[in-house]
Backbone as a chain_set.jsonl record, in Angstrom:
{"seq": "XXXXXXXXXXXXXXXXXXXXXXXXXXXXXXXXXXXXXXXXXXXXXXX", "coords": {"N": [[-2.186, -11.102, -31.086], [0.676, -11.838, -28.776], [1.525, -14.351, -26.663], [3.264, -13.422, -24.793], [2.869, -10.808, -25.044], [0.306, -10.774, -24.044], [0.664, -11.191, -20.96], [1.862, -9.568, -20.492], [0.563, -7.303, -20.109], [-1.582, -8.201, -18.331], [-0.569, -8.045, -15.96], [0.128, -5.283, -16.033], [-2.291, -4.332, -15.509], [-2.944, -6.158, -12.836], [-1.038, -5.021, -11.312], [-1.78, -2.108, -11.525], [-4.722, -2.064, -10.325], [-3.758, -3.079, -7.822], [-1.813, -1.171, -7.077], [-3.595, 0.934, -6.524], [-5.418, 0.135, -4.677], [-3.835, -0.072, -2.294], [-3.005, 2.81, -2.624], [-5.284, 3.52, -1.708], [-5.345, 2.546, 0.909], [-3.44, 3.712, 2.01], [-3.407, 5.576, 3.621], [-4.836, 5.084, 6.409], [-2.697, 3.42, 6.483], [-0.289, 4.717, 7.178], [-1.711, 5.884, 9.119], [-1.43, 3.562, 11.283], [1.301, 2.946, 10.746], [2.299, 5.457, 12.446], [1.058, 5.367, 14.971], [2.033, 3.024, 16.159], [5.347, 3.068, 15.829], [5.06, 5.916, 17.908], [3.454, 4.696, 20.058], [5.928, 2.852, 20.679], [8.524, 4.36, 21.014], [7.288, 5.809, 22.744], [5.684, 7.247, 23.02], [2.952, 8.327, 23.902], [1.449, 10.587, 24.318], [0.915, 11.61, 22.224], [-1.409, 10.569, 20.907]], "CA": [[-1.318, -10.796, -29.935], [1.63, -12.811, -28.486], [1.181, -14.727, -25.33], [3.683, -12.89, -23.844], [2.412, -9.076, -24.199], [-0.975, -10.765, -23.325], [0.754, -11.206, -19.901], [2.229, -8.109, -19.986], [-0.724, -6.41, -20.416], [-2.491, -8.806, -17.535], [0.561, -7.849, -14.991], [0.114, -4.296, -15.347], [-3.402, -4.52, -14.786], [-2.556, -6.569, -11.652], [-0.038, -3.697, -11.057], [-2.134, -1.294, -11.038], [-5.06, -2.234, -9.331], [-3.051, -3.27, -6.464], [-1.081, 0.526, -5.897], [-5.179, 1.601, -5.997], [-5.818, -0.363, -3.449], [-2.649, 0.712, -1.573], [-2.784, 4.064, -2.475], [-6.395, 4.334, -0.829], [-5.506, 2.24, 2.397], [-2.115, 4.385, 2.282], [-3.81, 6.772, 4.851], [-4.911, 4.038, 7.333], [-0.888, 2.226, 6.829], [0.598, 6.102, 8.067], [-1.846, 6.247, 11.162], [-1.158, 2.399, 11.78], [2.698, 3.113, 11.771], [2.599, 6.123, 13.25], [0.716, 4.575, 16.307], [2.996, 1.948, 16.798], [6.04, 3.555, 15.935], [4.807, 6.526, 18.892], [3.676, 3.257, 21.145], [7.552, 1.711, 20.638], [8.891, 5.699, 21.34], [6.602, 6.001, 24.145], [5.052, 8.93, 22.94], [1.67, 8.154, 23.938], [0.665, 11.933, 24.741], [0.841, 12.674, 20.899], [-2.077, 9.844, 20.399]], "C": [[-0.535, -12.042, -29.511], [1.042, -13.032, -27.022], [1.986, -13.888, -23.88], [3.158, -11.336, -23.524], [1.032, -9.45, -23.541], [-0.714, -10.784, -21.806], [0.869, -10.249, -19.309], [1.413, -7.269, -19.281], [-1.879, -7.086, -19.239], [-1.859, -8.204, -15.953], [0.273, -6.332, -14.907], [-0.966, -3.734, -15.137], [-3.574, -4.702, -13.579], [-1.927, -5.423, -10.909], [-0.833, -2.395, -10.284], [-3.299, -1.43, -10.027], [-4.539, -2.308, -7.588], [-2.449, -1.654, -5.989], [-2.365, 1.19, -6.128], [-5.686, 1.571, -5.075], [-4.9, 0.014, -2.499], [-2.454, 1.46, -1.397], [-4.259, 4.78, -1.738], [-6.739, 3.706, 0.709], [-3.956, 3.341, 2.861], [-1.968, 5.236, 4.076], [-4.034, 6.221, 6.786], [-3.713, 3.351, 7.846], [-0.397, 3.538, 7.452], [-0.18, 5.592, 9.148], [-1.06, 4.879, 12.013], [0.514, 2.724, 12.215], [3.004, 4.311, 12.52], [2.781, 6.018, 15.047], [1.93, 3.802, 16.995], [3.976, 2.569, 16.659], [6.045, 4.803, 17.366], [4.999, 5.176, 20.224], [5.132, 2.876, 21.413], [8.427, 3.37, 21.034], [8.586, 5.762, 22.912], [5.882, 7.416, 24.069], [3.399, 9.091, 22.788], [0.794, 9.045, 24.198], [-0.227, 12.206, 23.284], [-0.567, 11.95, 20.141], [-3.499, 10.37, 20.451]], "O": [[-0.952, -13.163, -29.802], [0.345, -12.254, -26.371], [1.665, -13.748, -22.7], [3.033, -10.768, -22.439], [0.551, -8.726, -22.669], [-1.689, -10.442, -21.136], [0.431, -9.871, -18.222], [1.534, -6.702, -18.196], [-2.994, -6.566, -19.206], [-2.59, -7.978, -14.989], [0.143, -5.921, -13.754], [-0.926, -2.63, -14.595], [-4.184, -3.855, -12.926], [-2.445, -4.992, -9.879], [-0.703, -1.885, -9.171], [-3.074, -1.0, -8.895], [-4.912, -1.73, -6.568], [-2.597, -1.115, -4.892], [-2.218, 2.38, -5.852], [-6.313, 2.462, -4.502], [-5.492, 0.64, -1.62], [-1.824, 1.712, -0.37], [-4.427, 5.939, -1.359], [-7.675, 3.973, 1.462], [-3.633, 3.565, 4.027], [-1.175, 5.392, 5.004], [-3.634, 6.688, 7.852], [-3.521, 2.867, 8.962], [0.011, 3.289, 8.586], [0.357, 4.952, 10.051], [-0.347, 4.992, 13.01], [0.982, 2.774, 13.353], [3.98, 4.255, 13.267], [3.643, 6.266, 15.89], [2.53, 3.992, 18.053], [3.978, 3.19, 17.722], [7.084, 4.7, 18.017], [5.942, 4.82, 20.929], [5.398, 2.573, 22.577], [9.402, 2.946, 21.655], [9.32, 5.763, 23.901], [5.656, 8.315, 24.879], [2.761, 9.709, 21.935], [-0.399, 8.778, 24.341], [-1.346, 12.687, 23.109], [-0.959, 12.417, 19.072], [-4.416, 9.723, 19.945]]}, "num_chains": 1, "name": "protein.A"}
């Protein structure tokens, strides 16, 4: 193997892990902006 697909191949490792991890706090980042986005609205009924 070349040094470079070995990177390749290290990057989309990196890659993916990371939108795993992202895609299972995903749920937690909606309520978070929802919150605040409502908070900055003023729509503090809907909380």
């Amino acid at each position: 193997m070349l040094p470079n697909q070995i990177i390749n191949l290290n990057t989309i490792k990196l890659c993916g892990s990371l939108f795993r991890m992202f895609y299972r706090l995903s749920p937690l980042i909606n309520k978070i902006m929802e919150s605040s986005y409502g908070l900055k609205k003023g729509n503090i009924s809907d909380v």
